[in-house]
Jmol script that loads the backbone (N, CA, C; Angstrom):
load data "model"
ATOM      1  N   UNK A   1      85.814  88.383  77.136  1.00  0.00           N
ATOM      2  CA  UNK A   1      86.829  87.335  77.291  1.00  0.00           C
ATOM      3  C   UNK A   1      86.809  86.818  78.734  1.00  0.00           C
ATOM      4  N   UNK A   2      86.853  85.477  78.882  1.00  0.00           N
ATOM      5  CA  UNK A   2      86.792  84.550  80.393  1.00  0.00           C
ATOM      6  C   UNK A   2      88.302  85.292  81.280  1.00  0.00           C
ATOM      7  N   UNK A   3      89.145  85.437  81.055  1.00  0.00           N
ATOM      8  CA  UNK A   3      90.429  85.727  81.586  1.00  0.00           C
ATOM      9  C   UNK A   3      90.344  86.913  82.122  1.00  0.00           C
ATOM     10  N   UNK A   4      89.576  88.009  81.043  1.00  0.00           N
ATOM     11  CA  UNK A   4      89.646  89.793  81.664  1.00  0.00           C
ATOM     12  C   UNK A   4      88.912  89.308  82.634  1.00  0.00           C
ATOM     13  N   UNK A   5      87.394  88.598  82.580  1.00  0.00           N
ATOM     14  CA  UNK A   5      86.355  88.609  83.648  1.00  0.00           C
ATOM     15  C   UNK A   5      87.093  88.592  84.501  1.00  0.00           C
ATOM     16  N   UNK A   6      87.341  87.262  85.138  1.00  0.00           N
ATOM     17  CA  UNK A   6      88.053  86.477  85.925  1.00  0.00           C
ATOM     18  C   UNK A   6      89.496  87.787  86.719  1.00  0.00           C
ATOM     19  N   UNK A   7      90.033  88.350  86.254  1.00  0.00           N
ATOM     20  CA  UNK A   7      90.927  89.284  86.373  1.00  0.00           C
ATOM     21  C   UNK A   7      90.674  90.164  86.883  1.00  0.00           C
ATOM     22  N   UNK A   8      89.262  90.664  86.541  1.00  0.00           N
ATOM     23  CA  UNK A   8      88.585  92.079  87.013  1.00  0.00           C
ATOM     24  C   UNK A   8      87.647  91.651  88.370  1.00  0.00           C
ATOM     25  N   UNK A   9      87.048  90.301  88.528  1.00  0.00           N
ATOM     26  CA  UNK A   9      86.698  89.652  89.635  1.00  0.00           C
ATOM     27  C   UNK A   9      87.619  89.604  90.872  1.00  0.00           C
ATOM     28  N   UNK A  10      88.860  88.818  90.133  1.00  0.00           N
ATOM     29  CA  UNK A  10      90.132  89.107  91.116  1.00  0.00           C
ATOM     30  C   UNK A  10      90.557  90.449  92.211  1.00  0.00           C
ATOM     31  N   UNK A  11      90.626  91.788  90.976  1.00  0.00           N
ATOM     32  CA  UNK A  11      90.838  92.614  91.132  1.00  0.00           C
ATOM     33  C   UNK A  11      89.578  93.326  92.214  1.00  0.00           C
ATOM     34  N   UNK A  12      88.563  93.046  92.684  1.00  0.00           N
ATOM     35  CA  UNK A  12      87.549  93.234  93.201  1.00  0.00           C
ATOM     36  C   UNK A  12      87.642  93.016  94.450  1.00  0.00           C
ATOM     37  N   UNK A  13      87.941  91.182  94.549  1.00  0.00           N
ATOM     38  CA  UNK A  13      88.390  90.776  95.546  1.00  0.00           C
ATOM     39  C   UNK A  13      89.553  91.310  96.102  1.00  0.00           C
ATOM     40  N   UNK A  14      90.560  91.471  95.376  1.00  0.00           N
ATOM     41  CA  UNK A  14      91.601  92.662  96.222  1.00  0.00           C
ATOM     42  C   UNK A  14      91.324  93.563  97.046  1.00  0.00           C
ATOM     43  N   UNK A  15      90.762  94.694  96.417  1.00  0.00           N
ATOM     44  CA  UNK A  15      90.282  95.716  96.803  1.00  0.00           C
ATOM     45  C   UNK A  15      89.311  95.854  98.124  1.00  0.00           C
ATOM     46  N   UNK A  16      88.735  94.465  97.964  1.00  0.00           N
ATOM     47  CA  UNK A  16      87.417  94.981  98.538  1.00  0.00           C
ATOM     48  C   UNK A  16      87.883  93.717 100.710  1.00  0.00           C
ATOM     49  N   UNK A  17      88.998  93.257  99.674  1.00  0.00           N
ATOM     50  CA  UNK A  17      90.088  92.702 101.361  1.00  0.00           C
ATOM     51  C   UNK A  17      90.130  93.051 102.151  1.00  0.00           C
ATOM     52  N   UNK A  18      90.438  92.428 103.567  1.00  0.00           N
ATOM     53  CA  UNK A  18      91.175  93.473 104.100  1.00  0.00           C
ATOM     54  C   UNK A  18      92.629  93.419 104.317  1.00  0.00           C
ATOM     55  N   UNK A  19      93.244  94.741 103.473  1.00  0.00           N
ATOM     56  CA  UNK A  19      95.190  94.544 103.301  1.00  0.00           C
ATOM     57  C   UNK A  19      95.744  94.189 104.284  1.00  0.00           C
ATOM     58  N   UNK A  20      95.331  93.975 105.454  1.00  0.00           N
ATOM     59  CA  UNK A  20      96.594  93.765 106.233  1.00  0.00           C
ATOM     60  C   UNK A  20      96.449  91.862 106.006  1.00  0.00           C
ATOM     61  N   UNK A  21      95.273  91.355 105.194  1.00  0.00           N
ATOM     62  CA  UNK A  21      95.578  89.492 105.310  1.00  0.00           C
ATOM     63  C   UNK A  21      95.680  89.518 103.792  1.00  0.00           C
ATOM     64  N   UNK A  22      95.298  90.096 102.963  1.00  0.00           N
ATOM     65  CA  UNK A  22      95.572  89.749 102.061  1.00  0.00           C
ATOM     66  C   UNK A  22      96.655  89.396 101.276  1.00  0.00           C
ATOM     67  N   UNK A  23      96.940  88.341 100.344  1.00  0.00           N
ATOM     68  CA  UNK A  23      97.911  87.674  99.761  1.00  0.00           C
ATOM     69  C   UNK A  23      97.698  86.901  98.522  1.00  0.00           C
ATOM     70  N   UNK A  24      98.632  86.670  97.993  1.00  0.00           N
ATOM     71  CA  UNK A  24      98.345  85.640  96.181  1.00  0.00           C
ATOM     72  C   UNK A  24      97.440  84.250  97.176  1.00  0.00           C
ATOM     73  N   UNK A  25      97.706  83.754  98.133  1.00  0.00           N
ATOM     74  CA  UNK A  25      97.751  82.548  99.120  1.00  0.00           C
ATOM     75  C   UNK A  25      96.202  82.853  99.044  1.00  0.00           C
ATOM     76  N   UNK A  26      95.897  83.727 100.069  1.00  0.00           N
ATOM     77  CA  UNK A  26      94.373  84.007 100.111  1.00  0.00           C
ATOM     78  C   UNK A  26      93.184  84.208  98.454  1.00  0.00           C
ATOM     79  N   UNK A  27      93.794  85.045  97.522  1.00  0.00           N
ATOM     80  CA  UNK A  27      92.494  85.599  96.727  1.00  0.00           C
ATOM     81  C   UNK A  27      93.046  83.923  95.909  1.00  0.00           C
ATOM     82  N   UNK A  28      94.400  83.370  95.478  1.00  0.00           N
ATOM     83  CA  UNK A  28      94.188  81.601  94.880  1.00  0.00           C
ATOM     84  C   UNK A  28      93.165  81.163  95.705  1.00  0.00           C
ATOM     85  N   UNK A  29      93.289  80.758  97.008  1.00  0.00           N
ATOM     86  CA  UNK A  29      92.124  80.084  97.744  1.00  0.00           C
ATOM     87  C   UNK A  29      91.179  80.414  97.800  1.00  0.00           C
ATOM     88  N   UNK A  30      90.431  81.963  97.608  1.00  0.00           N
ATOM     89  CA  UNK A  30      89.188  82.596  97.339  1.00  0.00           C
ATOM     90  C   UNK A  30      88.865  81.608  96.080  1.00  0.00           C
ATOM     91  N   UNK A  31      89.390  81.698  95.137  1.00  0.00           N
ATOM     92  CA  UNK A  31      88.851  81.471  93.578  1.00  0.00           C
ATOM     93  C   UNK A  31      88.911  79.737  93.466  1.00  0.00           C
ATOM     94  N   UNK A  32      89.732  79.707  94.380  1.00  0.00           N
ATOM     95  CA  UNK A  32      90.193  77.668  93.920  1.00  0.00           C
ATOM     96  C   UNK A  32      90.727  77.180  92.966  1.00  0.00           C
ATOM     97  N   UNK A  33      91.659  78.338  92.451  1.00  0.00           N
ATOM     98  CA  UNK A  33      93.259  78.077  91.748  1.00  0.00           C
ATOM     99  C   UNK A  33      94.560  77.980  92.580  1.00  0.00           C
ATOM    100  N   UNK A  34      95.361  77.871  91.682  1.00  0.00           N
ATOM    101  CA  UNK A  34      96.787  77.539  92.596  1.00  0.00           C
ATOM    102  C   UNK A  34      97.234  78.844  92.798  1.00  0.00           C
ATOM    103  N   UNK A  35      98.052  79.171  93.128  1.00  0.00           N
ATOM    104  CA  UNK A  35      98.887  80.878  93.534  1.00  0.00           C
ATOM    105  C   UNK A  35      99.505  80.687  92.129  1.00  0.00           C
ATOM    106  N   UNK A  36     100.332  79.918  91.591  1.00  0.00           N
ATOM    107  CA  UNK A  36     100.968  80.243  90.269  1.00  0.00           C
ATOM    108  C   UNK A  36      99.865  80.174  89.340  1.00  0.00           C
ATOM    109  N   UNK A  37      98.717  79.733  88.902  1.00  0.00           N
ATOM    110  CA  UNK A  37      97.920  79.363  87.928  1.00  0.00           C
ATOM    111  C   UNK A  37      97.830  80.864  87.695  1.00  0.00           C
ATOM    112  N   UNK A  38      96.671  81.401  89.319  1.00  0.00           N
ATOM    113  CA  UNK A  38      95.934  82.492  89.438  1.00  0.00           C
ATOM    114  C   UNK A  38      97.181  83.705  88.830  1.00  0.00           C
ATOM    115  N   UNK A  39      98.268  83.933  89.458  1.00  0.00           N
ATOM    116  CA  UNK A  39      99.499  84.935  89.181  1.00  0.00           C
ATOM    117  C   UNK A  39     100.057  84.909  87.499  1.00  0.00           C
ATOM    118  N   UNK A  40      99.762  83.697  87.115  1.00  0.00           N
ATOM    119  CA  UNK A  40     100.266  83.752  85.490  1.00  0.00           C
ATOM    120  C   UNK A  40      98.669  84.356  84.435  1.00  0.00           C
ATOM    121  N   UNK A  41      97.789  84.261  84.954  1.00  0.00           N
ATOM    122  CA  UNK A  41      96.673  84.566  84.502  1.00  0.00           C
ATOM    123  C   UNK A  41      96.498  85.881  84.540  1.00  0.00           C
ATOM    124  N   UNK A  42      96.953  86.233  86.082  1.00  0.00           N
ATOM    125  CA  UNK A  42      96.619  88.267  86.053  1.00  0.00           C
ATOM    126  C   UNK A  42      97.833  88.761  85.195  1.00  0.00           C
ATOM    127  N   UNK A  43      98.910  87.928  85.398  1.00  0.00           N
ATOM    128  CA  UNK A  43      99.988  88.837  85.322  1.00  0.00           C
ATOM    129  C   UNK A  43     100.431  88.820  83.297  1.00  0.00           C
ATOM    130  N   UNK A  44      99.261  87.978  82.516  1.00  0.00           N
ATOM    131  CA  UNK A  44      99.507  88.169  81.346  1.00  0.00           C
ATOM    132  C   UNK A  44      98.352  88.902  80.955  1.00  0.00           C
ATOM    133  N   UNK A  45      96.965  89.083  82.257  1.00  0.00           N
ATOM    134  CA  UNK A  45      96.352  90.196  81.299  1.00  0.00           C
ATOM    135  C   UNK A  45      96.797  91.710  81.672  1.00  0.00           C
ATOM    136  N   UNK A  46      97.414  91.978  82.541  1.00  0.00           N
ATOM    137  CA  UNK A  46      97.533  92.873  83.735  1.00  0.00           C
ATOM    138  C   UNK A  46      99.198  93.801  83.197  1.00  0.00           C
ATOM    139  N   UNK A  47     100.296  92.687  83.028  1.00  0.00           N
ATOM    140  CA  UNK A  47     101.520  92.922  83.166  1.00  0.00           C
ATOM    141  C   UNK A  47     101.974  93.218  84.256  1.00  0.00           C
ATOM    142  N   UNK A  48     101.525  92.757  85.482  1.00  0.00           N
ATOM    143  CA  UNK A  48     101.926  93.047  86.667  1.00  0.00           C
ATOM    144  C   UNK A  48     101.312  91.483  87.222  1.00  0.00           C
ATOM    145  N   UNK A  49     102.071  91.675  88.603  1.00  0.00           N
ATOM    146  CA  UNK A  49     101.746  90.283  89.286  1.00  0.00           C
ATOM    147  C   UNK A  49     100.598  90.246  90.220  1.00  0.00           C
ATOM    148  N   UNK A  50      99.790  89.456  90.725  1.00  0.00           N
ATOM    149  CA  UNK A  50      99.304  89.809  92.230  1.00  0.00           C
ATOM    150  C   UNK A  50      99.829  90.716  92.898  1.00  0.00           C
ATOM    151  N   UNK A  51     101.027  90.057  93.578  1.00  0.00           N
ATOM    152  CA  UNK A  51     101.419  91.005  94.589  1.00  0.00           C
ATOM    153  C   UNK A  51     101.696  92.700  94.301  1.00  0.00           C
ATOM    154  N   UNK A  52     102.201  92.672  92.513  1.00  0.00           N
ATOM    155  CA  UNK A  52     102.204  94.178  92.613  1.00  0.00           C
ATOM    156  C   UNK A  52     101.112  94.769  92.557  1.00  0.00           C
ATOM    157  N   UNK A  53      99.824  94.236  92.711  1.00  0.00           N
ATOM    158  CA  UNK A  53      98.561  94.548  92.575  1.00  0.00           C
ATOM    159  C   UNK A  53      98.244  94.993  93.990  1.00  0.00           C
ATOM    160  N   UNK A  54      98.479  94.072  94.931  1.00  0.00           N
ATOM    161  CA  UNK A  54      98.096  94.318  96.065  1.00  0.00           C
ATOM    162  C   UNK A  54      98.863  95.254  96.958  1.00  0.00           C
ATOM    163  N   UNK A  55     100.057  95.673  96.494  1.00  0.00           N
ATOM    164  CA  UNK A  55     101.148  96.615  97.334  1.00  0.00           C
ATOM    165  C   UNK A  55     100.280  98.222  96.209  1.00  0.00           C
ATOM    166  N   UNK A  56      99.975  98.311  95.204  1.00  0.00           N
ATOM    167  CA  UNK A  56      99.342  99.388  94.731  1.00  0.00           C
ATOM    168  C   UNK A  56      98.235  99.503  95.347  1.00  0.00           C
ATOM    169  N   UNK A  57      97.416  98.573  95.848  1.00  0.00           N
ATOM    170  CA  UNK A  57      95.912  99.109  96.515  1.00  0.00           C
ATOM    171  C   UNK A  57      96.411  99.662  98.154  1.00  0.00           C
ATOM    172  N   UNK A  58      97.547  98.839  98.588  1.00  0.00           N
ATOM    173  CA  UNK A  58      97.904  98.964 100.141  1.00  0.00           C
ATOM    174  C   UNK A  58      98.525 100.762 100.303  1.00  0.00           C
ATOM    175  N   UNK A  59      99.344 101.258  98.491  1.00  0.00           N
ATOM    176  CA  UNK A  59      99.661 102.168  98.940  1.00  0.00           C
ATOM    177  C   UNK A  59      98.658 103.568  98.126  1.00  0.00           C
ATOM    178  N   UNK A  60      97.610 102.946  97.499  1.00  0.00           N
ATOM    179  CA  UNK A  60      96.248 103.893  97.244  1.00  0.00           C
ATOM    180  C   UNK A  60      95.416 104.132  98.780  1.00  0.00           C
ATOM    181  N   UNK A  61      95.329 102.836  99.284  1.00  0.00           N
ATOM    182  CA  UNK A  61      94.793 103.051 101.217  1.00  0.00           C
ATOM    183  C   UNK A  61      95.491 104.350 101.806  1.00  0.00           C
ATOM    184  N   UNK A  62      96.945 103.940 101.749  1.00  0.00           N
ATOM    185  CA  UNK A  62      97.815 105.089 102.660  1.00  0.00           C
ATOM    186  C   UNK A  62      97.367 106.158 101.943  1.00  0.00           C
ATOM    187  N   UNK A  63      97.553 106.919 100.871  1.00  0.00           N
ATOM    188  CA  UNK A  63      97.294 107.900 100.567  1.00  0.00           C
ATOM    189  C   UNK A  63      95.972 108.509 100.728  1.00  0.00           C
ATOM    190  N   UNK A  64      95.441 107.855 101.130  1.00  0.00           N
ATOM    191  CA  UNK A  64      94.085 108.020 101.946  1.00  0.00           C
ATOM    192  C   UNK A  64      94.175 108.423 103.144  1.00  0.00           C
ATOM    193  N   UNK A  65      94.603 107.434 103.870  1.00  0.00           N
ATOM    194  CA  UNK A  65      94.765 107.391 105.531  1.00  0.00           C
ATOM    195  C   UNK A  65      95.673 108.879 105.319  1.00  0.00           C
ATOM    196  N   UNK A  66      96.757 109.232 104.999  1.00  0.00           N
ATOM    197  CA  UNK A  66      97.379 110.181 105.010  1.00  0.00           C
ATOM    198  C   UNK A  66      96.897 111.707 104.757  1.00  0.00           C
ATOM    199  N   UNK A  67      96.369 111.874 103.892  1.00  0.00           N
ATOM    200  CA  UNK A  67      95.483 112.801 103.802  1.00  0.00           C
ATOM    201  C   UNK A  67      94.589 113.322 104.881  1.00  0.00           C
ATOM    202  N   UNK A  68      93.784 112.186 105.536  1.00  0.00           N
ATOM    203  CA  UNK A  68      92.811 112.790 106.192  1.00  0.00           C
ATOM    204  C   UNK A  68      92.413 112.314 107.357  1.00  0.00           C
ATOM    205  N   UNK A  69      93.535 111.221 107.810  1.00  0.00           N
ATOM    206  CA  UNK A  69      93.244 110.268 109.269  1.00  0.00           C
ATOM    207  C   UNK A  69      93.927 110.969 110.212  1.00  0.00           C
ATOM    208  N   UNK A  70      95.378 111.463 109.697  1.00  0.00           N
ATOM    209  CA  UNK A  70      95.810 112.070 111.230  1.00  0.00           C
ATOM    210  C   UNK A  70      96.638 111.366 111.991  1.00  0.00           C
ATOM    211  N   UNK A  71      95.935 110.017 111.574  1.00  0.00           N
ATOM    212  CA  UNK A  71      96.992 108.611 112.063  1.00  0.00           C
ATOM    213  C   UNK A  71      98.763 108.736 112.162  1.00  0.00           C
ATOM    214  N   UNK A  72      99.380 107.849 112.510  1.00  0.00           N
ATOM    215  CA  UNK A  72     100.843 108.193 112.886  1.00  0.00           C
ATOM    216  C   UNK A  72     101.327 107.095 111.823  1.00  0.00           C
ATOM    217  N   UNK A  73     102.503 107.552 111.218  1.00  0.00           N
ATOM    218  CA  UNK A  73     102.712 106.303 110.301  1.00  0.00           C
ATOM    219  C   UNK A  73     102.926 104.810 110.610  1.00  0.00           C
ATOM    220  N   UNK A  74     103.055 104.425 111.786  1.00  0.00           N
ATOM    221  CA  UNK A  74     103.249 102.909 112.467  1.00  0.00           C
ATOM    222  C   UNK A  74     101.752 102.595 112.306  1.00  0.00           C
ATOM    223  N   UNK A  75     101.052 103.264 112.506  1.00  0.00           N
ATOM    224  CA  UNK A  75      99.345 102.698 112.676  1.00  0.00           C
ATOM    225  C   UNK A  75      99.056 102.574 111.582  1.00  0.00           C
ATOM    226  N   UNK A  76      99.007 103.456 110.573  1.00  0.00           N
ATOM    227  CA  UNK A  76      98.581 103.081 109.155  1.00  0.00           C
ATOM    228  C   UNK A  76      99.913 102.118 108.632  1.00  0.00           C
ATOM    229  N   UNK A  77     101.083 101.479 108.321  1.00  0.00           N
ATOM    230  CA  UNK A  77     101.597 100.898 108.469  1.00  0.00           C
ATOM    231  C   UNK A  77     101.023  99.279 108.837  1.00  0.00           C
ATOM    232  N   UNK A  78     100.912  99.253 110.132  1.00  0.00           N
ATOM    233  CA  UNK A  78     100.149  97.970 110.493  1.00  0.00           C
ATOM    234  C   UNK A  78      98.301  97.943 110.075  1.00  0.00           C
ATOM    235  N   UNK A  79      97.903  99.181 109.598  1.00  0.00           N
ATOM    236  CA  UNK A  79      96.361  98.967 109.185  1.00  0.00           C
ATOM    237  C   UNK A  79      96.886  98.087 108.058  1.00  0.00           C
ATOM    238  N   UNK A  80      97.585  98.416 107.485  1.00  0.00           N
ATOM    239  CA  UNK A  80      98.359  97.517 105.532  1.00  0.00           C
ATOM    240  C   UNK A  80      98.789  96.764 105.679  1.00  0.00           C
ATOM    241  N   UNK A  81      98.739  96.018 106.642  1.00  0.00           N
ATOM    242  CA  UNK A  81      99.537  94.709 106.738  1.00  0.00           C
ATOM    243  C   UNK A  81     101.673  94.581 106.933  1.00  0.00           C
ATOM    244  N   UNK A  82     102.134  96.118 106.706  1.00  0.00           N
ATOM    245  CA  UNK A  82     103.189  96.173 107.019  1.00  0.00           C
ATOM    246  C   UNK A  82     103.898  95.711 108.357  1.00  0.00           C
ATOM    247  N   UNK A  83     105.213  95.104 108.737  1.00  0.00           N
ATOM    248  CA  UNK A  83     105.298  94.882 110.382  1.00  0.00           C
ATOM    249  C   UNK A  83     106.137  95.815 110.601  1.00  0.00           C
ATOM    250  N   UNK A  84     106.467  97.045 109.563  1.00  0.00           N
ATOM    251  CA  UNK A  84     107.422  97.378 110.305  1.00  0.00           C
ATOM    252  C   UNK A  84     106.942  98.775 109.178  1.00  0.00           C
ATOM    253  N   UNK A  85     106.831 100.082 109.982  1.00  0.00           N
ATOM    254  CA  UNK A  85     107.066 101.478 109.509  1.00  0.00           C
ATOM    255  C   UNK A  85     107.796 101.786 108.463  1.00  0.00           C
ATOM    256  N   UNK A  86     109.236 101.297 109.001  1.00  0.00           N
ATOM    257  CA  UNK A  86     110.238 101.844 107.743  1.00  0.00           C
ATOM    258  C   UNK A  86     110.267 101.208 106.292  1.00  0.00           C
ATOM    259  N   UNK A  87     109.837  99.826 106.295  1.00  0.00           N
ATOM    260  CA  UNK A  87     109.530  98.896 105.355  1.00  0.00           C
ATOM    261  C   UNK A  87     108.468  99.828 104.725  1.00  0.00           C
ATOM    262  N   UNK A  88     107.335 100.102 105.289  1.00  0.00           N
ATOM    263  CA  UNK A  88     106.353 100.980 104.582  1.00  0.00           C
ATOM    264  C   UNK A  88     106.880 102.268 103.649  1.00  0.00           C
ATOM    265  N   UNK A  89     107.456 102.742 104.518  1.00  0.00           N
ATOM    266  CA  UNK A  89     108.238 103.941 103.763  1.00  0.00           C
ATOM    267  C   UNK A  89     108.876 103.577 102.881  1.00  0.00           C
ATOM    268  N   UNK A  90     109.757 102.602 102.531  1.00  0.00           N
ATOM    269  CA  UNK A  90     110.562 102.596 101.770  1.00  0.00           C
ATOM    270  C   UNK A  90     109.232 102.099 100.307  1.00  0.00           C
ATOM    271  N   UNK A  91     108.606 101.625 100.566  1.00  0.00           N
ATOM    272  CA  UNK A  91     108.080 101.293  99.397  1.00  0.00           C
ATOM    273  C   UNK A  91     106.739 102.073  99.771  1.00  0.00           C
ATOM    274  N   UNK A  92     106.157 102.838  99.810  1.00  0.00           N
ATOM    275  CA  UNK A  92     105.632 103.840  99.996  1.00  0.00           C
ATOM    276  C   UNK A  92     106.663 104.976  98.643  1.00  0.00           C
ATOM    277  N   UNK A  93     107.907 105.316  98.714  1.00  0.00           N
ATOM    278  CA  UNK A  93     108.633 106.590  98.067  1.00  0.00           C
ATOM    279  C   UNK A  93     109.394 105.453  97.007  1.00  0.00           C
ATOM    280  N   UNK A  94     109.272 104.564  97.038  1.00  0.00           N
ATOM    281  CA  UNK A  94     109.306 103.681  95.559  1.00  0.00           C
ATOM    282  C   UNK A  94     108.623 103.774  94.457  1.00  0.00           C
ATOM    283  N   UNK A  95     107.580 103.957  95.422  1.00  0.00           N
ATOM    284  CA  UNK A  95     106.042 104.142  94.321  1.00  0.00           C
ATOM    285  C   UNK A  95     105.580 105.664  93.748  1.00  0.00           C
ATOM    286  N   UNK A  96     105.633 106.431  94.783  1.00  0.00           N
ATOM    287  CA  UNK A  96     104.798 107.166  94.840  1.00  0.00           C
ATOM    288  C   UNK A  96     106.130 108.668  94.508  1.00  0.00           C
ATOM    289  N   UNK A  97     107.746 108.350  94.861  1.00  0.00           N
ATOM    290  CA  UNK A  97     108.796 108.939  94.836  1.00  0.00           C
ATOM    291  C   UNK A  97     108.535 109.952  95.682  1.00  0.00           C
ATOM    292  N   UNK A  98     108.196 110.225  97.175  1.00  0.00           N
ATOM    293  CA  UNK A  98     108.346 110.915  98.200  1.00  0.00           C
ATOM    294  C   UNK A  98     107.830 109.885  98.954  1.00  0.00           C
ATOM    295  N   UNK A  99     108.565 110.720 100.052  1.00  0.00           N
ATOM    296  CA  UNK A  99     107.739 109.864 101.521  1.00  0.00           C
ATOM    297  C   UNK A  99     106.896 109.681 101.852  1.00  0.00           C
ATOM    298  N   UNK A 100     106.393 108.794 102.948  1.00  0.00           N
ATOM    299  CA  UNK A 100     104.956 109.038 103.504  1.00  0.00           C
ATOM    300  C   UNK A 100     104.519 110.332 104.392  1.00  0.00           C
ATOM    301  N   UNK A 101     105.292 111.084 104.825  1.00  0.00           N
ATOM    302  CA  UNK A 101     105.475 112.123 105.853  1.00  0.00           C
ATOM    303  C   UNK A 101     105.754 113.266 104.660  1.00  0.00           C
ATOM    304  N   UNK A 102     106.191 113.262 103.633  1.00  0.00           N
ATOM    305  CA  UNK A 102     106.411 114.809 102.751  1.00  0.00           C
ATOM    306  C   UNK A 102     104.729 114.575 102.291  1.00  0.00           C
ATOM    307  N   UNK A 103     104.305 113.222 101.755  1.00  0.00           N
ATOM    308  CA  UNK A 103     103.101 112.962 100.992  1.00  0.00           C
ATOM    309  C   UNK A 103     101.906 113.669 101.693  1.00  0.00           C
ATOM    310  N   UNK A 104     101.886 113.763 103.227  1.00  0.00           N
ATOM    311  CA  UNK A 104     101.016 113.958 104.058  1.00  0.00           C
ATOM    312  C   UNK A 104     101.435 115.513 104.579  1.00  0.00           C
ATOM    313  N   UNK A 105     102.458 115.911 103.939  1.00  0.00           N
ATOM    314  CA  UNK A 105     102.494 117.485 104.428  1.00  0.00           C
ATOM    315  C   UNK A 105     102.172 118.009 103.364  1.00  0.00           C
ATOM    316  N   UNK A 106     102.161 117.844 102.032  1.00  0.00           N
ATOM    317  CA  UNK A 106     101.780 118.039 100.813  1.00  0.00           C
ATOM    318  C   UNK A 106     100.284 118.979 101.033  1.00  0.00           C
ATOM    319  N   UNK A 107     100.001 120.314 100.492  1.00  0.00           N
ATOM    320  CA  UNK A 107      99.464 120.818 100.661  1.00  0.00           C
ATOM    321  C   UNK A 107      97.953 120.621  99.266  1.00  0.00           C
ATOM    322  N   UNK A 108      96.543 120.147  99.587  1.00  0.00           N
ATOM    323  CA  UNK A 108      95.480 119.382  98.838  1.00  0.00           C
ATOM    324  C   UNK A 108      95.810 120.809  97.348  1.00  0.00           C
TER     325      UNK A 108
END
end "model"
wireframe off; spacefill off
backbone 0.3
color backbone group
């Protein structure tokens, strides 16, 4: 089907971003759709929107960085495009339902 393609292309381009520019603004203008065209297209094969697409890859990164960077949470924070730490956190333990700091004391 043209739509999964197109979706799973999308989804590529997400991923393969870099989170701290990425946006519906940027991967529409990657493809040369509108931000609503591109967002009604993922978000009826997907059930999710762009953006919740791109805040799940930003907080699959952290759980990365956390694990094994060492990094301080303001730095990984602004690696994701966050401007602000606590903003991270809060949707960081939205998602994931602990913190970024219990997530990273969490024993492998």
């Amino acid at each position: 089907d043209r739509k999964r393609h197109f979706v799973q292309d999308v989804k590529a381009h997400i991923e393969s971003a870099d989170l701290r520019a990425v946006s519906i603004g940027s991967v529409a203008e990657h493809f040369s759709y509108s931000p609503n065209y591109i967002n009604h297209v993922f978000k009826d094969e997907t059930g999710m929107t762009i953006l919740d697409y791109i805040t799940l890859c930003r907080i699959a990164r952290a759980k990365e960085l956390l694990r094994v960077s060492g990094m301080k949470l303001s730095d990984i924070a602004d690696q994701l495009g966050y401007s602000y730490a606590s903003y991270f956190s809060s949707v960081f333990k939205k998602i994931e339902g602990i913190s970024p700091k219990a997530y990273a004391e969490r024993k492998p």
